[in-house]
Backbone as XML, in Angstrom:
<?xml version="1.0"?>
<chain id="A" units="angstrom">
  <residue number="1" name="UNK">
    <atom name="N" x="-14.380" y="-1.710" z="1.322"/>
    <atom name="CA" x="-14.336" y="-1.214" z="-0.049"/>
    <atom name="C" x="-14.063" y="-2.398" z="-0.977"/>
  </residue>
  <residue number="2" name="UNK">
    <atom name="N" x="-15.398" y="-2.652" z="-1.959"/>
    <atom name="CA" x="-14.613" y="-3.612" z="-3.245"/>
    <atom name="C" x="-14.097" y="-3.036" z="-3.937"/>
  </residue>
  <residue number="3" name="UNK">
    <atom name="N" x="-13.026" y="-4.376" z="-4.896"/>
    <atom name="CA" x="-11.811" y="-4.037" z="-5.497"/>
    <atom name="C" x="-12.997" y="-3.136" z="-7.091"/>
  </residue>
  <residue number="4" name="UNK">
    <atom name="N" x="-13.950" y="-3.152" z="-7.147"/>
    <atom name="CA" x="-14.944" y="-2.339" z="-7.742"/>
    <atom name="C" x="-15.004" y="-0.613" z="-7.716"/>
  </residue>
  <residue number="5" name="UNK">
    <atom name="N" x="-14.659" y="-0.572" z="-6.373"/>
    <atom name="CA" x="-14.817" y="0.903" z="-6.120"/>
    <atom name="C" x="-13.447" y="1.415" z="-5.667"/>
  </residue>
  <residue number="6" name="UNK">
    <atom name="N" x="-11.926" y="0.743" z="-6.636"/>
    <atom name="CA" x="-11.070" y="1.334" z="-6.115"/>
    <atom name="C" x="-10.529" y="0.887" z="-7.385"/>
  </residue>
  <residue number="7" name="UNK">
    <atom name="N" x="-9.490" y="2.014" z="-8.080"/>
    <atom name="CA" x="-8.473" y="1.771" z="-9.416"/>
    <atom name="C" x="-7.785" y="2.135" z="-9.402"/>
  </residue>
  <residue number="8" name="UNK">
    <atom name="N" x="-6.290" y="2.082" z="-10.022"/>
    <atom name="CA" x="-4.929" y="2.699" z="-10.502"/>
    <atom name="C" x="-5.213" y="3.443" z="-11.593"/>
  </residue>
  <residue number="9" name="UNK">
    <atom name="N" x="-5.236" y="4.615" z="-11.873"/>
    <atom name="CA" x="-5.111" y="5.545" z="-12.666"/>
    <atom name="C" x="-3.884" y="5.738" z="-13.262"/>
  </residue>
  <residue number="10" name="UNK">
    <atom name="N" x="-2.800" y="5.493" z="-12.934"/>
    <atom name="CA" x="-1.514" y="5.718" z="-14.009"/>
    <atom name="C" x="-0.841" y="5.354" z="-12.526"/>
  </residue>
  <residue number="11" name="UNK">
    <atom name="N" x="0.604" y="4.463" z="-13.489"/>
    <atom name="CA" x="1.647" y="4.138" z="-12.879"/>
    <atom name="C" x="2.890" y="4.528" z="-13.268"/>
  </residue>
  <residue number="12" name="UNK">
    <atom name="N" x="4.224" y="4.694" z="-13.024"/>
    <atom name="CA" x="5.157" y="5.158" z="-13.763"/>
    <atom name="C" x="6.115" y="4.168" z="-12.955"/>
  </residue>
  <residue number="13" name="UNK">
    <atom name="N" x="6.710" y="2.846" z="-12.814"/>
    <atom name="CA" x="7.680" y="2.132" z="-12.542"/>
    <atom name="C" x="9.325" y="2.405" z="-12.506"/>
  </residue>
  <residue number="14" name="UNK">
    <atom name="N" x="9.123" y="3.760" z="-13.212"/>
    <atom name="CA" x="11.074" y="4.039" z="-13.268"/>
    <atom name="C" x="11.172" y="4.983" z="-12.052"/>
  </residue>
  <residue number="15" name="UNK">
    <atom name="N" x="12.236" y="5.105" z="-12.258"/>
    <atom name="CA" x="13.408" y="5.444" z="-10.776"/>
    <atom name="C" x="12.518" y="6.098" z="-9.822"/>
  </residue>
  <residue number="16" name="UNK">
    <atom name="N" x="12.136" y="7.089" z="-10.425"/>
    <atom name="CA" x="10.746" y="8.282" z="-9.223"/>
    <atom name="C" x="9.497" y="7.475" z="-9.935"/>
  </residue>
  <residue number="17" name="UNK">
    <atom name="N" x="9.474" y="6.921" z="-8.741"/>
    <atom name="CA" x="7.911" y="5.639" z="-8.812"/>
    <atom name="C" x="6.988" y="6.404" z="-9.040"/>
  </residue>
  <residue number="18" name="UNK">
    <atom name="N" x="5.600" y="6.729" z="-9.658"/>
    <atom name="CA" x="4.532" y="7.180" z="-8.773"/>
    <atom name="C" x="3.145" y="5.931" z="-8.977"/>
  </residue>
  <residue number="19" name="UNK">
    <atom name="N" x="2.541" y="6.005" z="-8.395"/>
    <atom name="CA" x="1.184" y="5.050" z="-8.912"/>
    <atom name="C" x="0.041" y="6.417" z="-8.181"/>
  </residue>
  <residue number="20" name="UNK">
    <atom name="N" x="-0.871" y="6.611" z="-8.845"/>
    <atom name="CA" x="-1.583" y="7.287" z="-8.790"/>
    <atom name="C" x="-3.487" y="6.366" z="-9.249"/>
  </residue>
  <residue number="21" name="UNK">
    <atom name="N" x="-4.415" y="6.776" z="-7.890"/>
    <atom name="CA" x="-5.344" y="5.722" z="-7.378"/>
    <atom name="C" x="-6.839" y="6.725" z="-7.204"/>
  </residue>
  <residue number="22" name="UNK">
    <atom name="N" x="-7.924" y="6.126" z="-7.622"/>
    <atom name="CA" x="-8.939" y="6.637" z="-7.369"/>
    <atom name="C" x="-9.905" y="5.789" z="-6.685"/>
  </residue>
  <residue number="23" name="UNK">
    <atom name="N" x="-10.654" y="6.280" z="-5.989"/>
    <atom name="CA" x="-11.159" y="5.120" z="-4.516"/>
    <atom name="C" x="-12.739" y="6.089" z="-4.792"/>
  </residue>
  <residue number="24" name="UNK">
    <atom name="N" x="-14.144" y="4.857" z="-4.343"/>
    <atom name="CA" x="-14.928" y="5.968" z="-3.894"/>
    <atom name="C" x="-15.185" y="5.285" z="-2.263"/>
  </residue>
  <residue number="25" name="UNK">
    <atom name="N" x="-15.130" y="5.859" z="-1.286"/>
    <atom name="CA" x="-15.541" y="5.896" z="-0.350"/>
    <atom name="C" x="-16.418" y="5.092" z="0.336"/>
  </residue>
  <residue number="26" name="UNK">
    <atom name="N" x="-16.673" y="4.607" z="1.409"/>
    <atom name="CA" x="-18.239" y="4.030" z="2.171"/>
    <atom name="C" x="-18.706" y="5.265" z="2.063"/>
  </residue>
  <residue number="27" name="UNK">
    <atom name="N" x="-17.977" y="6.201" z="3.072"/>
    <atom name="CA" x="-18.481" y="7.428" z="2.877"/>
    <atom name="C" x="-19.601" y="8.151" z="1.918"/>
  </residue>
  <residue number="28" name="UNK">
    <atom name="N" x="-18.867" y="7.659" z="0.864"/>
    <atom name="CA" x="-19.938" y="8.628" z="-0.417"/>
    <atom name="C" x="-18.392" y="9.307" z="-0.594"/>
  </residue>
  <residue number="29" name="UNK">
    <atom name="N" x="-17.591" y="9.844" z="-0.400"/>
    <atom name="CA" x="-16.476" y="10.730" z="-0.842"/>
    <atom name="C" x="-15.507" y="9.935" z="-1.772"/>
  </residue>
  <residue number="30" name="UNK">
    <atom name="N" x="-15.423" y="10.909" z="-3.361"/>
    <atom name="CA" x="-14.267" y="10.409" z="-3.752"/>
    <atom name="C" x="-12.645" y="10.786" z="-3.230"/>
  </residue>
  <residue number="31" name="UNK">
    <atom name="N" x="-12.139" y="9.753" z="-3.482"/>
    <atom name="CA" x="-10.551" y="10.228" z="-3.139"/>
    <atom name="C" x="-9.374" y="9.688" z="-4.494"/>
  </residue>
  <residue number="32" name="UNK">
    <atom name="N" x="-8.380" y="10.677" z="-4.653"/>
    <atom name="CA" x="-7.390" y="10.046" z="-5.313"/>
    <atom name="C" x="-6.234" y="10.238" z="-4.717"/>
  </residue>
  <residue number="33" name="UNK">
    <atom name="N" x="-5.481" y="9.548" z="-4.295"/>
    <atom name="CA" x="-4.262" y="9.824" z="-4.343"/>
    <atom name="C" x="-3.151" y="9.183" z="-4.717"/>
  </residue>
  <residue number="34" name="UNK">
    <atom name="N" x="-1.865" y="9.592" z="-4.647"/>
    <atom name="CA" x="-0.832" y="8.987" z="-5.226"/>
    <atom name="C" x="0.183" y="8.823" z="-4.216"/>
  </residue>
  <residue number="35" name="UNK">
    <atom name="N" x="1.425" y="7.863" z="-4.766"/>
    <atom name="CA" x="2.398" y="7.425" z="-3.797"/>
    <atom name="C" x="3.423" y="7.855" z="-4.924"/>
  </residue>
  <residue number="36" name="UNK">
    <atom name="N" x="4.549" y="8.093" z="-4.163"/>
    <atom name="CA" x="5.866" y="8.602" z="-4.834"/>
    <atom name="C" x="7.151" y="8.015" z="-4.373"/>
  </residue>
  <residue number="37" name="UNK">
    <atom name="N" x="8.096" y="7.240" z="-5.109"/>
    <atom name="CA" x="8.963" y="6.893" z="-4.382"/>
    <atom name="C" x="10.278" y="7.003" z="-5.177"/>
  </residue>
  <residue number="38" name="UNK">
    <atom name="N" x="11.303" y="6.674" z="-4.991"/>
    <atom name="CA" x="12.467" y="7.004" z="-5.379"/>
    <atom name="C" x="13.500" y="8.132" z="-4.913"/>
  </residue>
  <residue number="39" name="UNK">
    <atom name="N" x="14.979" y="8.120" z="-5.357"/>
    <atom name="CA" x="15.931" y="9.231" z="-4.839"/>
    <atom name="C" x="15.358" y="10.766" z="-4.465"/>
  </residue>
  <residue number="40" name="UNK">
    <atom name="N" x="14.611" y="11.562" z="-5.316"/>
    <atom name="CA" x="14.010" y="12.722" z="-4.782"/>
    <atom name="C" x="13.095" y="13.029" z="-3.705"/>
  </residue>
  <residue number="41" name="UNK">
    <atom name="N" x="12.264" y="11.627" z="-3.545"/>
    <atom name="CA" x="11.239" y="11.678" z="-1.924"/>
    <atom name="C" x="12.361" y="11.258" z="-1.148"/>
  </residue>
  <residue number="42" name="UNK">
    <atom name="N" x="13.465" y="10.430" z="-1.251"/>
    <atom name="CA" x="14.703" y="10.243" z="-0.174"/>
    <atom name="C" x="15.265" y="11.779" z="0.249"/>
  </residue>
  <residue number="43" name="UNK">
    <atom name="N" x="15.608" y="12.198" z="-0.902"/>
    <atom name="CA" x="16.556" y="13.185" z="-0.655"/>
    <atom name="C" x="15.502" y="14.613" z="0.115"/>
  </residue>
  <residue number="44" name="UNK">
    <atom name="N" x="14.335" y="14.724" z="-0.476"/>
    <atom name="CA" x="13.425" y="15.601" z="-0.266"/>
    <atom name="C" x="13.071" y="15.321" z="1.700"/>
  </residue>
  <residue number="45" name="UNK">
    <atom name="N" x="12.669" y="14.507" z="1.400"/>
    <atom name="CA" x="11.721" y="13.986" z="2.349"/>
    <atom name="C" x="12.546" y="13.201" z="3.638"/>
  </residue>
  <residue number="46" name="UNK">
    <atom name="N" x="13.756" y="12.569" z="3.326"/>
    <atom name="CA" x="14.465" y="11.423" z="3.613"/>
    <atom name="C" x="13.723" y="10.478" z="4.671"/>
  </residue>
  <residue number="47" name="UNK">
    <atom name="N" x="12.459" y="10.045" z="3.757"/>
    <atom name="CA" x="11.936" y="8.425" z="3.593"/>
    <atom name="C" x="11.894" y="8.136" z="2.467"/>
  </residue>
  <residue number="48" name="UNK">
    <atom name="N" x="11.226" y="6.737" z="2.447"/>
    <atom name="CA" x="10.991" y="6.089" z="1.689"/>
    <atom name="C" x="10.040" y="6.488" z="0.490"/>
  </residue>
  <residue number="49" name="UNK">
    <atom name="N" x="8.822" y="6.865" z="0.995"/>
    <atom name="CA" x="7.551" y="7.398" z="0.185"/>
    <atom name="C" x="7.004" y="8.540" z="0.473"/>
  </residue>
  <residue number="50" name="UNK">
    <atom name="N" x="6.351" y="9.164" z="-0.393"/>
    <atom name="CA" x="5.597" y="10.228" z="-0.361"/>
    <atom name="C" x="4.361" y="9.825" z="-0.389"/>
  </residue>
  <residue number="51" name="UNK">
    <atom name="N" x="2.938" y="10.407" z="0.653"/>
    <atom name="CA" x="1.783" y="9.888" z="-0.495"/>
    <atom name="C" x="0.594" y="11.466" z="-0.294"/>
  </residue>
  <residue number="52" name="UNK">
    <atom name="N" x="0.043" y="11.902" z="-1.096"/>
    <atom name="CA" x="-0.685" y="13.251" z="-0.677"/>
    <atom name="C" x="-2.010" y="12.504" z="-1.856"/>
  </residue>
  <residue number="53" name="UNK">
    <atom name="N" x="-2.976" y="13.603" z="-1.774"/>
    <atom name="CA" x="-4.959" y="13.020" z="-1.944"/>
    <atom name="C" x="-5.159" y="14.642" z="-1.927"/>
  </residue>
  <residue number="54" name="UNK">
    <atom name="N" x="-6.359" y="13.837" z="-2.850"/>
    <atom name="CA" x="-7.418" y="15.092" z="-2.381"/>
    <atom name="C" x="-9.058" y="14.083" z="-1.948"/>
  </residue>
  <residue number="55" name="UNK">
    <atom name="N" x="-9.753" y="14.857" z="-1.418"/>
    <atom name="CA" x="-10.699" y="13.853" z="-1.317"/>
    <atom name="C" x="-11.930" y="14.826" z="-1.386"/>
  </residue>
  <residue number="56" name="UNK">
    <atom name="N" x="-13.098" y="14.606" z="-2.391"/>
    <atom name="CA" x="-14.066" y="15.088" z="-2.440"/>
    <atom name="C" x="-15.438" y="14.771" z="-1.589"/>
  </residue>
  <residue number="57" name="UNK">
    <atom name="N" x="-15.594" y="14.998" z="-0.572"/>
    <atom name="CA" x="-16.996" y="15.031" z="0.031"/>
    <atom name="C" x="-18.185" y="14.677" z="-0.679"/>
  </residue>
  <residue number="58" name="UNK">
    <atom name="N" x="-19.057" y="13.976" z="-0.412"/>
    <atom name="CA" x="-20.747" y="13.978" z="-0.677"/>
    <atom name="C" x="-20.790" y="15.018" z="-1.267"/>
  </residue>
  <residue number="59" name="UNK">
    <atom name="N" x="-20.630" y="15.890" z="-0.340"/>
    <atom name="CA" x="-20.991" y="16.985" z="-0.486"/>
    <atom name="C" x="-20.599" y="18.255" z="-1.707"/>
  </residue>
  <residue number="60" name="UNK">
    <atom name="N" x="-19.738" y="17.705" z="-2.132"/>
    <atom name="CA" x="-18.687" y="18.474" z="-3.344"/>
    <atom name="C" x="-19.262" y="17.466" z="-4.877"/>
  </residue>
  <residue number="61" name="UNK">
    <atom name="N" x="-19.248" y="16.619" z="-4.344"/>
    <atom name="CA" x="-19.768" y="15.541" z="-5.604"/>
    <atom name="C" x="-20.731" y="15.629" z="-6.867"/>
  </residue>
  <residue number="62" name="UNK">
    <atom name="N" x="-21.754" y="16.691" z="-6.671"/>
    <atom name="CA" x="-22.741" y="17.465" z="-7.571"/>
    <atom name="C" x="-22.076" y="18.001" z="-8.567"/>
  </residue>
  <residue number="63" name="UNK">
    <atom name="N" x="-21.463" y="19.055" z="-7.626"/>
    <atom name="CA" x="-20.663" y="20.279" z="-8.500"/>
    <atom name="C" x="-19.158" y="19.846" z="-8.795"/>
  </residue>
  <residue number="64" name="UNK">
    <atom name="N" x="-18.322" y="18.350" z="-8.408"/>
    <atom name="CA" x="-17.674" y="18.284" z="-9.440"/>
    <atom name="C" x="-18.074" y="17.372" z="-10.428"/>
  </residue>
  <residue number="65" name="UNK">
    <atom name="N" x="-19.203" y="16.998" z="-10.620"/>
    <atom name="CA" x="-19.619" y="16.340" z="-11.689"/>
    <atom name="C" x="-20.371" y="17.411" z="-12.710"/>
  </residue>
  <residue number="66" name="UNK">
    <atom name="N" x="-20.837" y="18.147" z="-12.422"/>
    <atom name="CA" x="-20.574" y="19.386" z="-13.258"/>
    <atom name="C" x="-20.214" y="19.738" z="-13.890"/>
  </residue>
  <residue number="67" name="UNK">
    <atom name="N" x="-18.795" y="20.214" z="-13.025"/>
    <atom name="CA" x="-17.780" y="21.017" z="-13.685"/>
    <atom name="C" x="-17.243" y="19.561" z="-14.808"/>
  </residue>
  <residue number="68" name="UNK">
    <atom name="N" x="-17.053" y="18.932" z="-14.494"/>
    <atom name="CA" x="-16.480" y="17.564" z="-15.381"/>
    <atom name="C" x="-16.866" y="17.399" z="-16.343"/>
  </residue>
  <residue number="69" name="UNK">
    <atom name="N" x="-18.119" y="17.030" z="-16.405"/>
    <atom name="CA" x="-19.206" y="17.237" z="-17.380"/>
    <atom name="C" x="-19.314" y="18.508" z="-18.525"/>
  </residue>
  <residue number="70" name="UNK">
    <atom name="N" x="-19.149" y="19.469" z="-17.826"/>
    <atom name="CA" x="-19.333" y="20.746" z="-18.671"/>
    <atom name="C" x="-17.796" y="20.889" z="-19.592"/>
  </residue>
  <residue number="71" name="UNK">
    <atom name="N" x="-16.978" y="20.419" z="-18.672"/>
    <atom name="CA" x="-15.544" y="20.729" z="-19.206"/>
    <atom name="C" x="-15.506" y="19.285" z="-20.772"/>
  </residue>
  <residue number="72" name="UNK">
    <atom name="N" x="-16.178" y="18.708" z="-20.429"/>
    <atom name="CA" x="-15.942" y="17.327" z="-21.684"/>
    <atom name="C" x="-16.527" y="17.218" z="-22.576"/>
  </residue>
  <residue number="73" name="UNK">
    <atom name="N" x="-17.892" y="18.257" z="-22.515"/>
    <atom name="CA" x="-19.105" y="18.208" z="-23.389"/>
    <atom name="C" x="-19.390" y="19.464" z="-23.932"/>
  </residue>
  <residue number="74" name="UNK">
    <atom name="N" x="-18.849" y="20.796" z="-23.514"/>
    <atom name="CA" x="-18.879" y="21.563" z="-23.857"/>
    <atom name="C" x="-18.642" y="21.854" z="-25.129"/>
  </residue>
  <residue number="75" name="UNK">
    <atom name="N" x="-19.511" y="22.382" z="-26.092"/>
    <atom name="CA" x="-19.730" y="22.710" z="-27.435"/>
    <atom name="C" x="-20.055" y="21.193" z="-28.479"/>
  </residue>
  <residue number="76" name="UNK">
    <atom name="N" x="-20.602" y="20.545" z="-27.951"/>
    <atom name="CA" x="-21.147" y="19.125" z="-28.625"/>
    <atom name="C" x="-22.265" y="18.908" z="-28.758"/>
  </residue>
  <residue number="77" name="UNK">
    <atom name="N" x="-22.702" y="19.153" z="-29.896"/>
    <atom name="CA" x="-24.036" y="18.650" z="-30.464"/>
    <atom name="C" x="-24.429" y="17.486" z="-29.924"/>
  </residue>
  <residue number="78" name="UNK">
    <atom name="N" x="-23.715" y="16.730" z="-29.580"/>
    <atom name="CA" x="-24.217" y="15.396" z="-29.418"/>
    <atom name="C" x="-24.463" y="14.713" z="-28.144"/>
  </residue>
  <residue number="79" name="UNK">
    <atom name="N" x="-24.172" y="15.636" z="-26.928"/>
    <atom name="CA" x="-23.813" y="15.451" z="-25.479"/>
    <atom name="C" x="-24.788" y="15.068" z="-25.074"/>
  </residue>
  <residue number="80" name="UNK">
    <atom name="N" x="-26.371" y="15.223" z="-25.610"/>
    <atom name="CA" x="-26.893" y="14.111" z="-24.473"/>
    <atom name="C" x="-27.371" y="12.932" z="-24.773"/>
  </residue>
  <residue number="81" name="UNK">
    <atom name="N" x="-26.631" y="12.167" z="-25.858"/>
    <atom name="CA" x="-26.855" y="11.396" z="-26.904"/>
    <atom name="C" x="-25.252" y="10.923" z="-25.755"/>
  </residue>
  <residue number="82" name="UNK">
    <atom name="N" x="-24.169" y="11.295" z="-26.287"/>
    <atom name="CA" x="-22.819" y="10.715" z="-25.730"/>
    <atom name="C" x="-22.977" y="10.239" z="-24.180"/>
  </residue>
  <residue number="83" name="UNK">
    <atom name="N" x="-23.711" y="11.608" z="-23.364"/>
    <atom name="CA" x="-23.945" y="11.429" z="-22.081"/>
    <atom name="C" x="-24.846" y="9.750" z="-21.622"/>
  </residue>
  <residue number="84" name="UNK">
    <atom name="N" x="-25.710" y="9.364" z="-22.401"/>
    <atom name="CA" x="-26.533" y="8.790" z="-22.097"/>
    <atom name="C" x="-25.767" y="7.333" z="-23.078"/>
  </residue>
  <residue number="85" name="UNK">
    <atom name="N" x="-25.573" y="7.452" z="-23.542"/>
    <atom name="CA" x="-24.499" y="5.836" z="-24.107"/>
    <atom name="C" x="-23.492" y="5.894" z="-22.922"/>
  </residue>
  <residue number="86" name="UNK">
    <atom name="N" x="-22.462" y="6.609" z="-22.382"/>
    <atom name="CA" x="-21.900" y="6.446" z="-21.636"/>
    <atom name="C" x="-22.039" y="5.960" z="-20.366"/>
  </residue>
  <residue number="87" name="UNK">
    <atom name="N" x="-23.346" y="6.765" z="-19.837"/>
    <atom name="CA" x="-23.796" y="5.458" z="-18.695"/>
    <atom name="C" x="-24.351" y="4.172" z="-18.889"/>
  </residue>
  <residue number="88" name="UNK">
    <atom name="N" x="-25.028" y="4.169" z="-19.755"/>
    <atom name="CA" x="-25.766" y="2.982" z="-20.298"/>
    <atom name="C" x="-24.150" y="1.940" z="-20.059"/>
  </residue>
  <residue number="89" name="UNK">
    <atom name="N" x="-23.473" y="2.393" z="-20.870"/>
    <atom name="CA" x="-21.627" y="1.341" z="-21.359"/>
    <atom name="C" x="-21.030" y="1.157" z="-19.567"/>
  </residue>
  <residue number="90" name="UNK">
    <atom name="N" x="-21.261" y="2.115" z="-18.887"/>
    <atom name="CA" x="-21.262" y="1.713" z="-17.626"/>
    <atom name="C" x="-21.874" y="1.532" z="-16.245"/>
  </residue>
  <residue number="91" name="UNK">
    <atom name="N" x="-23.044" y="1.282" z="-16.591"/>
    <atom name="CA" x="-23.921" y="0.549" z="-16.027"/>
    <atom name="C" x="-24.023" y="1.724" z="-14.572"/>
  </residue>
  <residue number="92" name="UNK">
    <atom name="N" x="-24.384" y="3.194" z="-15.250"/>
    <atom name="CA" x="-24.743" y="4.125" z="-14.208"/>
    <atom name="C" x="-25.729" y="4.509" z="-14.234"/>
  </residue>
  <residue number="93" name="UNK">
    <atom name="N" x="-26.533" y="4.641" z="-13.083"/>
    <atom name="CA" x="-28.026" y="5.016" z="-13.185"/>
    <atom name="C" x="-28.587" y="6.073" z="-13.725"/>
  </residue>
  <residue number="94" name="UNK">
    <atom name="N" x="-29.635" y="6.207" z="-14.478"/>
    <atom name="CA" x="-29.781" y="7.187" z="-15.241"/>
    <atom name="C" x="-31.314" y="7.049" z="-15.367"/>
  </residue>
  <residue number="95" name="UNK">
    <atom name="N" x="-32.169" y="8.015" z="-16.206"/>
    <atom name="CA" x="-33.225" y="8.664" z="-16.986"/>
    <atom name="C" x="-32.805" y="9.021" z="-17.884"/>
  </residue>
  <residue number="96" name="UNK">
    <atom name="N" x="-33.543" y="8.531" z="-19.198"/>
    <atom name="CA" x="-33.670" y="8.991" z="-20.392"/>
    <atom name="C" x="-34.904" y="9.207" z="-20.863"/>
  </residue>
  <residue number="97" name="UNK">
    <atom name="N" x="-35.227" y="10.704" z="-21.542"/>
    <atom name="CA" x="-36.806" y="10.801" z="-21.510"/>
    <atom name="C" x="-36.701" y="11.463" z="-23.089"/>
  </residue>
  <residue number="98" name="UNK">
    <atom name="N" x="-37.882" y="11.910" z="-23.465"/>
    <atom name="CA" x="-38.272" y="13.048" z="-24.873"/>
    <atom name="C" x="-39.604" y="13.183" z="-24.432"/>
  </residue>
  <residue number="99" name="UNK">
    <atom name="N" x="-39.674" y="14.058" z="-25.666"/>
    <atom name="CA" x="-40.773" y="14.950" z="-25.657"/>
    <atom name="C" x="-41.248" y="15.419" z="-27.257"/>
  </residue>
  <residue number="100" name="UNK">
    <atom name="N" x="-42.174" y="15.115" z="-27.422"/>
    <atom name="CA" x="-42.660" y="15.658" z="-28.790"/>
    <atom name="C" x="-43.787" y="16.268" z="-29.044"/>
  </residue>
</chain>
């Protein structure tokens, strides 16, 4: 995995640590998960760290881009105008077509 296809999504450094990570896979599957540390994973858990994921399959990957999609763009005039600058800004593969 390149350091490309793996990020920190939010960190929180005080007492109950968490760093929270999004990875995509060789696989094809996304994953995120997070690590937890401090007095409550001691006392909870009594180790050191916590770490729990979810991980989306190939196979799930359609339909949560979907749902993602639908949930961010929903009621916007402008969504396939936004949709299509947005990959362009990150260099995701795409089609852009019209019709007149």
């Amino acid at each position: 995995m390149t350091a490309d296809n793996s990020i920190e999504l939010a960190r929180d450094d005080g007492p109950e640590f968490r760093s929270v990570r999004l990875a995509l896979e060789e696989s094809g599957a996304l994953l995120m998960d997070a690590q937890d540390m401090g007095p409550n994973v001691r006392k909870t858990f009594d180790e050191g760290d916590y770490e729990f994921w979810v991980r989306v399959g190939r196979e799930g990957l359609s339909k949560l881009a979907f749902e993602l999609l639908k949930d961010r763009f929903a009621g916007r005039i402008d969504a396939v105008d936004e949709l299509r600058r947005y990959c362009q800004e990150r260099g995701i593969a795409h089609e852009f077509d019209s019709w007149v």
